[in-house]
Chimera marker file (.cmm) of the C-alpha trace (Angstrom):
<marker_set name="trace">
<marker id="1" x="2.252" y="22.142" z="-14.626" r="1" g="1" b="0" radius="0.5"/>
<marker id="2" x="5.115" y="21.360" z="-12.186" r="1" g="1" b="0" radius="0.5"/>
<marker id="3" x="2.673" y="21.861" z="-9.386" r="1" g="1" b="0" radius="0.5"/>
<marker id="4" x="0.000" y="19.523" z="-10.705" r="1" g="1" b="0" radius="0.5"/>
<marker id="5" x="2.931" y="16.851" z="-11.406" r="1" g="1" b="0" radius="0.5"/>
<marker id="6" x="4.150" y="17.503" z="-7.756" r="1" g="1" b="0" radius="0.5"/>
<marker id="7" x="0.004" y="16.996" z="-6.656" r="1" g="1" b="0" radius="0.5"/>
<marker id="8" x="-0.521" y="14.063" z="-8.484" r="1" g="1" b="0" radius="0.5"/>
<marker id="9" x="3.104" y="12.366" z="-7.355" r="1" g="1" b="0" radius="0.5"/>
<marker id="10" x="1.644" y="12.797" z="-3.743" r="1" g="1" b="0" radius="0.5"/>
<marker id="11" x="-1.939" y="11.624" z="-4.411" r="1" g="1" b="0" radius="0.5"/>
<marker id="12" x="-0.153" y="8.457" z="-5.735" r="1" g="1" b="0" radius="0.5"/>
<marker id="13" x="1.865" y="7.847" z="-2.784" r="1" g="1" b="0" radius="0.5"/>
<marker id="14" x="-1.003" y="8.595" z="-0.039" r="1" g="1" b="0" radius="0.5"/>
<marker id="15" x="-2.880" y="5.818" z="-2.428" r="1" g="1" b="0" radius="0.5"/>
<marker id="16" x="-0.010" y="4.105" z="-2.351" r="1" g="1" b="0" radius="0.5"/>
<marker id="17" x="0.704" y="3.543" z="0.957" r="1" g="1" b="0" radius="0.5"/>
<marker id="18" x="-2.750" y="3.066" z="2.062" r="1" g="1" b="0" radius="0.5"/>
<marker id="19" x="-3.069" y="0.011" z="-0.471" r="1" g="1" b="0" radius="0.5"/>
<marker id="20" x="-0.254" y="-1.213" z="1.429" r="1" g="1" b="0" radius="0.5"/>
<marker id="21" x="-1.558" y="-0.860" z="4.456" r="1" g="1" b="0" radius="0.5"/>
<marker id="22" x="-5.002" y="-2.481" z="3.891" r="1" g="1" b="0" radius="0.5"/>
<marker id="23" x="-2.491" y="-5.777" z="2.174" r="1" g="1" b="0" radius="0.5"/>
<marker id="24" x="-0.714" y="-5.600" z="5.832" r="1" g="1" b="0" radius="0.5"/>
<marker id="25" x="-4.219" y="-5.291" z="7.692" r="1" g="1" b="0" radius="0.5"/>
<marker id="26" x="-5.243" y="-8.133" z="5.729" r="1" g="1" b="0" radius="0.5"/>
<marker id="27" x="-2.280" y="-10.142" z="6.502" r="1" g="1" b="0" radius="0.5"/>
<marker id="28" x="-2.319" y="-9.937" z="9.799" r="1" g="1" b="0" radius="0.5"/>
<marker id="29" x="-5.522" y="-10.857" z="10.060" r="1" g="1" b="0" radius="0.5"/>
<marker id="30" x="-4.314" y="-14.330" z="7.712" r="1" g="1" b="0" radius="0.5"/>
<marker id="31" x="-1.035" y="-14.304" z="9.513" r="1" g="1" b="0" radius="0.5"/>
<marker id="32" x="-0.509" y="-18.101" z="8.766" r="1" g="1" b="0" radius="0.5"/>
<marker id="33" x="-1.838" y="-17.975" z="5.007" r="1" g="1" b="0" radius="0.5"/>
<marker id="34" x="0.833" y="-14.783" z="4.445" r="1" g="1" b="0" radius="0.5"/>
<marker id="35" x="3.775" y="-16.356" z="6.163" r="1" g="1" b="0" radius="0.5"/>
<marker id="36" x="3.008" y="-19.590" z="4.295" r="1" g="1" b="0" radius="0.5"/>
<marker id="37" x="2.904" y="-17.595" z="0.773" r="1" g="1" b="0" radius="0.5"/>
<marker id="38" x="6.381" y="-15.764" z="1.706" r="1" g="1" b="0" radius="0.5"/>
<marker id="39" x="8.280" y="-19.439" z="1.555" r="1" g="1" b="0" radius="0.5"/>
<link id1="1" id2="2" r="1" g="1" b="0" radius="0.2"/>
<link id1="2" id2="3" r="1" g="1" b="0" radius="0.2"/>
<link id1="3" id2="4" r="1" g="1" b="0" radius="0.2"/>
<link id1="4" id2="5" r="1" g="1" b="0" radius="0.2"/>
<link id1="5" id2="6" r="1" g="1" b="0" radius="0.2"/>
<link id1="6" id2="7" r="1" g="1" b="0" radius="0.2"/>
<link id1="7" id2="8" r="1" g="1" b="0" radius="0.2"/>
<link id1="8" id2="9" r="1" g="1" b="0" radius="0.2"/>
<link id1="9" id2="10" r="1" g="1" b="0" radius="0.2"/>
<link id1="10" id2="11" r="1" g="1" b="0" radius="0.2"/>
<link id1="11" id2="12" r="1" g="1" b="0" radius="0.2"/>
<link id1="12" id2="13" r="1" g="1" b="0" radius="0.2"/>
<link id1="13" id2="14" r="1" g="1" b="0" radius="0.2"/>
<link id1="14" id2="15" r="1" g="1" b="0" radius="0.2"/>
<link id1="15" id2="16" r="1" g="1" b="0" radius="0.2"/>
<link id1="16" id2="17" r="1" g="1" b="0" radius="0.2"/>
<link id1="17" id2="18" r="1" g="1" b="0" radius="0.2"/>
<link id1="18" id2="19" r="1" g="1" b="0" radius="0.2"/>
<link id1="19" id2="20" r="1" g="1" b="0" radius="0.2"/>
<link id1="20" id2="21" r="1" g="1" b="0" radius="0.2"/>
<link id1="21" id2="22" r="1" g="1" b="0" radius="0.2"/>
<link id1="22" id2="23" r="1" g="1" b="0" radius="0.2"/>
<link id1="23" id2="24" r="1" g="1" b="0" radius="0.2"/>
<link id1="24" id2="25" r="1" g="1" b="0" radius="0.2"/>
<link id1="25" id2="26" r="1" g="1" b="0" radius="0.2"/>
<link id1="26" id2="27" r="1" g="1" b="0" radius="0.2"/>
<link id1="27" id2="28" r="1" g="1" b="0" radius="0.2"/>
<link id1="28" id2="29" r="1" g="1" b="0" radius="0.2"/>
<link id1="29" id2="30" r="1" g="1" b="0" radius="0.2"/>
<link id1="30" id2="31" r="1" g="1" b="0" radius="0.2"/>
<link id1="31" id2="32" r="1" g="1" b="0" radius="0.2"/>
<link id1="32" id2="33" r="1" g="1" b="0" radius="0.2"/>
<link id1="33" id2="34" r="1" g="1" b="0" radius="0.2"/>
<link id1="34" id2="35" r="1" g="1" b="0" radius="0.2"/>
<link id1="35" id2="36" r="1" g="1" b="0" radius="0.2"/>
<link id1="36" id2="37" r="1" g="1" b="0" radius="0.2"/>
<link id1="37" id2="38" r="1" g="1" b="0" radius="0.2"/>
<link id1="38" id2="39" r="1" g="1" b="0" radius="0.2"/>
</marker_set>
């Protein structure tokens, strides 16, 4: 049980972080739009 908890804890950070990576992909790409949305 620990082990699967430790698994899934991982799988949601690797999914994690590459959801966060495709919002800064996308953001770069709309560098303008983002920085305007930040103020």
């Amino acid at each position: 049980m620990y082990q699967y908890t430790e698994c899934l804890i991982s799988y949601q950070l690797v999914t994690f972080i590459h959801f966060q990576s495709r919002i800064f992909a996308a953001a770069k790409k709309n560098k303008h739009c983002f920085y305007e949305g930040q103020h």
